[in-house]
KOLLUM-555508 format. One line per 8 residues: number of its first residue (from 0); for each residue x, y, z of N, C-alpha, C. Coordinates in steps of 0.02 Angstrom, whole numbers, plus 50000, padded with zeros to 5 digits. Layout:
BEGIN
NUM	X/Y/Z/X/Y/Z/X/Y/Z; ...
END
This chain:
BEGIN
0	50041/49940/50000/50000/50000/50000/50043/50063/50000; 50094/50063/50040/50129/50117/50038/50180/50131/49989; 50200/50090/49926/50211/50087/49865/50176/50123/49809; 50106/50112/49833/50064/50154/49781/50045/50212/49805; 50061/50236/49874/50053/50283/49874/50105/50336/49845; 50159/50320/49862/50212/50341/49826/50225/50367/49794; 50213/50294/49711/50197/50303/49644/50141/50350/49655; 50088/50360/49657/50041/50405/49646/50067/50493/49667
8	50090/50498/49728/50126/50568/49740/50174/50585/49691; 50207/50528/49663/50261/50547/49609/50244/50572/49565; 50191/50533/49533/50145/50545/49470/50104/50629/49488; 50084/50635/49532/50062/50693/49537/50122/50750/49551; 50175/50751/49565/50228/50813/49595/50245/50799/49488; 50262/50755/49466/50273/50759/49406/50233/50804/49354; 50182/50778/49359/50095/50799/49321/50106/50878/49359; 50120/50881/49390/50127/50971/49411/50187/51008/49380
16	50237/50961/49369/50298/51009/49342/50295/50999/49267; 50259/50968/49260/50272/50971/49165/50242/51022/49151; 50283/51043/49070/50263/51092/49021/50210/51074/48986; 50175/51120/48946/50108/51116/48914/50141/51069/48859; 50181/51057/48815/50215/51017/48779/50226/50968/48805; 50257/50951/48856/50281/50880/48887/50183/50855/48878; 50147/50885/48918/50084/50871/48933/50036/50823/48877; 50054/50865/48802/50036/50850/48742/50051/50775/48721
24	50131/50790/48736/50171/50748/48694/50158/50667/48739; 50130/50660/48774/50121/50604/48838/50040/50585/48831; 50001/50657/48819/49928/50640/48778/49930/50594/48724; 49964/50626/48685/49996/50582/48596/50007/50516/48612; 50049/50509/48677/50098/50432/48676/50027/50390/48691; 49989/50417/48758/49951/50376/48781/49877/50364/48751; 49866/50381/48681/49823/50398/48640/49833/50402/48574; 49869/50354/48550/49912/50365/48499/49859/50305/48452
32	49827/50267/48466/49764/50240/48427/49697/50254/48394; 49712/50344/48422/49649/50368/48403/49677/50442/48354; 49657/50420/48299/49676/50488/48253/49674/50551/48258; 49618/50572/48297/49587/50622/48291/49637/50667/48361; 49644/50615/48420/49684/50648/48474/49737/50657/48451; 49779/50618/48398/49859/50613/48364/49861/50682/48333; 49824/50683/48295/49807/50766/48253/49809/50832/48300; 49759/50819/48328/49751/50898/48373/49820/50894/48436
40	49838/50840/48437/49897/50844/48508/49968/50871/48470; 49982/50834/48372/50024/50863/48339/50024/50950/48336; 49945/50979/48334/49944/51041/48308/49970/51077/48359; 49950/51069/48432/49971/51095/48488/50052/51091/48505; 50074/51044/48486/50138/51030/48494/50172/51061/48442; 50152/51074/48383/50187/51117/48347/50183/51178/48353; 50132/51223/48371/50122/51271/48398/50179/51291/48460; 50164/51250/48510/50214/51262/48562/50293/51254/48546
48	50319/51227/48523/50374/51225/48483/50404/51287/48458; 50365/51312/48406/50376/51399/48386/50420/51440/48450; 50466/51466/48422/50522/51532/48466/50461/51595/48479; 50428/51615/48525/50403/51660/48553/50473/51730/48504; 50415/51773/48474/50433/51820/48475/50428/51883/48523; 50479/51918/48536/50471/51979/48585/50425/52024/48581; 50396/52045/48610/50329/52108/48611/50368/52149/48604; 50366/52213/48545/50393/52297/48551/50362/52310/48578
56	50391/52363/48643/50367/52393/48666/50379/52486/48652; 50360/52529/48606/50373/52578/48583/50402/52635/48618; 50355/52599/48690/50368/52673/48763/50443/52654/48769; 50479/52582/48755/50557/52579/48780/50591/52613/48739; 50609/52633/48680/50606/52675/48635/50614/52755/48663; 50556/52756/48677/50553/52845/48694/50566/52850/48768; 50552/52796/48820/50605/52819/48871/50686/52811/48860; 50700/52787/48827/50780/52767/48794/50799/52839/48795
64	50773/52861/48727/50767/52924/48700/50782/52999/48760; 50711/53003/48815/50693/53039/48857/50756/53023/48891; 50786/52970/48904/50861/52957/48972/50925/52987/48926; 50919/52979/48873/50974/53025/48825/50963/53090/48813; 50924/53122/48828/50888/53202/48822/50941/53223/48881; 50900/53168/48923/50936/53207/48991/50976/53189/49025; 51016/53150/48996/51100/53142/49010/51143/53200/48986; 51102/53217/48918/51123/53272/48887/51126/53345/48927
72	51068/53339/48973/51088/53397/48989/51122/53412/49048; 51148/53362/49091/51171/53369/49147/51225/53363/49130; 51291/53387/49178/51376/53379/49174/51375/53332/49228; 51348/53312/49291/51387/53251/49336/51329/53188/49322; 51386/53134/49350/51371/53071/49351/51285/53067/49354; 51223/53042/49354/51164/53020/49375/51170/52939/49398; 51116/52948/49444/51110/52864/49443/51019/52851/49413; 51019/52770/49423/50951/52778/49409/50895/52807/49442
80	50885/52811/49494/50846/52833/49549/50835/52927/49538; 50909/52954/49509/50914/53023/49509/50839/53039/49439; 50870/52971/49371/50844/52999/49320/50780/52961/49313; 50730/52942/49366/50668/52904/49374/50636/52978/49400; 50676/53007/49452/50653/53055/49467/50619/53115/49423; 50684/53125/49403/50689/53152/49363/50646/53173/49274; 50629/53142/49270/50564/53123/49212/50515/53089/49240; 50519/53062/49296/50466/53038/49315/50436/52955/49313
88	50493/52932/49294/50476/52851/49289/50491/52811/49332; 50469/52763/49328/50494/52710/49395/50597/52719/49382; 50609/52713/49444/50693/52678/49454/50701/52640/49402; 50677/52564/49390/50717/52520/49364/50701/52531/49293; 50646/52559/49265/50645/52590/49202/50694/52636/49190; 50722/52684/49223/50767/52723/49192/50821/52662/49198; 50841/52637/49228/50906/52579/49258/50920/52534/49181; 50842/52512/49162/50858/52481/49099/50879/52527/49043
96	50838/52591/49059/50844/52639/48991/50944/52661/48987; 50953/52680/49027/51031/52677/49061/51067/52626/49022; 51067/52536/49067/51113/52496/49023/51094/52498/48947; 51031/52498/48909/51043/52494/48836/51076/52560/48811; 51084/52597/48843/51097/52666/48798/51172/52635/48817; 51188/52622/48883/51291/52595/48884/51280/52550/48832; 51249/52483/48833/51261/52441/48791/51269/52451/48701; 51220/52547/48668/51242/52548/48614/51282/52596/48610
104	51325/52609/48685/51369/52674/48677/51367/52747/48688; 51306/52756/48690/51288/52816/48696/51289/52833/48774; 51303/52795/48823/51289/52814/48890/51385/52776/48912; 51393/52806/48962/51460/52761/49002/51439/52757/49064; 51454/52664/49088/51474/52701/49182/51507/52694/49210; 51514/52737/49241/51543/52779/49268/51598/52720/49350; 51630/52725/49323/51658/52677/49392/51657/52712/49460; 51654/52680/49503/51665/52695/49548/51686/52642/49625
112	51666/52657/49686/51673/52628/49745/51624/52565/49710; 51617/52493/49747/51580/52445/49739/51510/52455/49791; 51520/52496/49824/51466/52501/49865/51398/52547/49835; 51449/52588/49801/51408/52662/49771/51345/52619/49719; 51294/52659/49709/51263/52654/49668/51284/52666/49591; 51251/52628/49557/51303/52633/49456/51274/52702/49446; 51336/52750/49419/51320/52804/49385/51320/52817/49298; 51292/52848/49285/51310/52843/49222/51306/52924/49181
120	51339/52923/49117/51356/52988/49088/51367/52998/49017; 51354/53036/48998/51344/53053/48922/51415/53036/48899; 51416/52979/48837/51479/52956/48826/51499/53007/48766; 51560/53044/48773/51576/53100/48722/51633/53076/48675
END
């Protein structure tokens, strides 16, 4: 008795961690005599398969933009927190708007202490 209970908790902690694919593909195996489930479990499974494309998001763009305005116009270091303030957006939105502008160059940061918060500055 305490064997199947086991097996059964297993089967269920399993049946909880699978992916919607694993899910399919185990529908298919265990149903694989009936055409009609073989078909619709293929379509799903090919579907899920597909590379998720990224959502544009346009506003990342123009806060990008808005964190390069105003890097521009300051002479010392900012951090993110200064330039959330500062225009008005959350912290970690400017924080991201920040690393992509370092990452295409247009921003540097700014080294400093390891403790300090990352600064960053109009790369000239």
């Amino acid at each position: 008795m305490k064997i199947a209970k086991a097996t059964e908790t297993k089967e269920k902690k399993m049946a909880e961690k699978m992916t919607r694919k694993e899910l399919f593909v185990r529908i298919k195996n265990e149903m694989s005599n009936d055409p009609a489930v073989v078909e619709m479990c293929d379509k799903y499974i090919a579907a899920l398969s597909k590379p998720r494309k990224p959502k544009a998001n346009p506003e990342v763009g123009e806060r990008q933009a808005a964190v390069a305005s105003y890097l521009a116009d300051v002479t010392e270091p900012v951090t993110q927190a200064m330039v959330g303030e500062a225009l008005g957006i959350k912290p970690g939105q400017a924080g991201y708007a920040l690393r992509a502008l370092a990452e295409q160059g247009i921003a540097t940061l700014v080294e400093g202490k390891k403790s300090d918060p990352k600064a960053y500055v109009l790369a000239r």
